[in-house]
N, C-alpha and C positions, 0 to 999 in steps of 0.2 A: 504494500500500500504506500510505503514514502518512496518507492522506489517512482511511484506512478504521479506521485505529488511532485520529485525532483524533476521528472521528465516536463510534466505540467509546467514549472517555474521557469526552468529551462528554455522550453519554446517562447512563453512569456519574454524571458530577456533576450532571447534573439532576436523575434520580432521587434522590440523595443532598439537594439542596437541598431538592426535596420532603418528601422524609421529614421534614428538619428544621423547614422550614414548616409542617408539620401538627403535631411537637411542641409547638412554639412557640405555635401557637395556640390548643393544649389546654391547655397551661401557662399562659397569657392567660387565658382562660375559665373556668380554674379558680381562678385569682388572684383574679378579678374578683366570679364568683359564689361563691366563700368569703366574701367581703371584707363582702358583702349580706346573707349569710346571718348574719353573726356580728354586722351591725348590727341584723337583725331579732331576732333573739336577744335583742341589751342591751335592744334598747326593747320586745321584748312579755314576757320572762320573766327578769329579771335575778334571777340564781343560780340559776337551772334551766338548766345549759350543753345544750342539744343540739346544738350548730351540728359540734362535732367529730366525731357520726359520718356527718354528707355528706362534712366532712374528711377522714376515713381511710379510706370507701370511694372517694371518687373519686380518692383519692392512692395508693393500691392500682393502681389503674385507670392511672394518670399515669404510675406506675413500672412498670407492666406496659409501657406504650408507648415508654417511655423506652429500657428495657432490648430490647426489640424492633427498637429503630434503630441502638442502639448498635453501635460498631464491636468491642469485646469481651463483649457481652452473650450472652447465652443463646442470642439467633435470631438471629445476627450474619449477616456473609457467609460463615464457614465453616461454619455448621449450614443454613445455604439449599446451600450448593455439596455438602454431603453430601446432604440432601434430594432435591436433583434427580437426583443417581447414584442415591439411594435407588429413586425413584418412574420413573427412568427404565430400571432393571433389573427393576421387576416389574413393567412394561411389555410388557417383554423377554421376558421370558417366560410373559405371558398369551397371545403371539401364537403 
């Protein structure tokens, strides 16, 4: 029986690492391809800023994801654990 609890917890934190590995690498990628954008910026249009709105949509985008892992966010684990009761009661009763 604990052997079936550590397997349980187990999966739990790998999924969990996951998630934060995909963070993390969104947050890389968008550190990285900001960083190009605002050098392309200086050096083809210096005082014409465009480079901030890829910045605030893709950090829109970042904070959407962030908040979706989070452990008090929006789509946490208790709006997924309400979810599945949700979708698994009218289930229930399409049958």
């Amino acid at each position: 029986m604990e052997q079936i609890h550590d397997n349980e917890a187990r999966q739990r934190a790998e999924r969990r690492a996951n998630e934060l590995r995909g963070f993390y690498s969104h947050l890389l990628t968008y550190c990285i391809v900001n960083a190009g954008l605002f050098l392309i910026d200086c050096l083809t249009s210096p005082g014409r800023w465009w480079f901030f709105w890829p910045l605030l949509g893709w950090g829109i985008g970042l904070l959407c994801h962030g908040l979706g892992i989070s452990r008090c966010g929006l789509w946490g684990e208790a709006w997924k654990e309400r979810k599945i009761a949700e979708l698994m009661e009218k289930e229930k009763r399409a049958e």
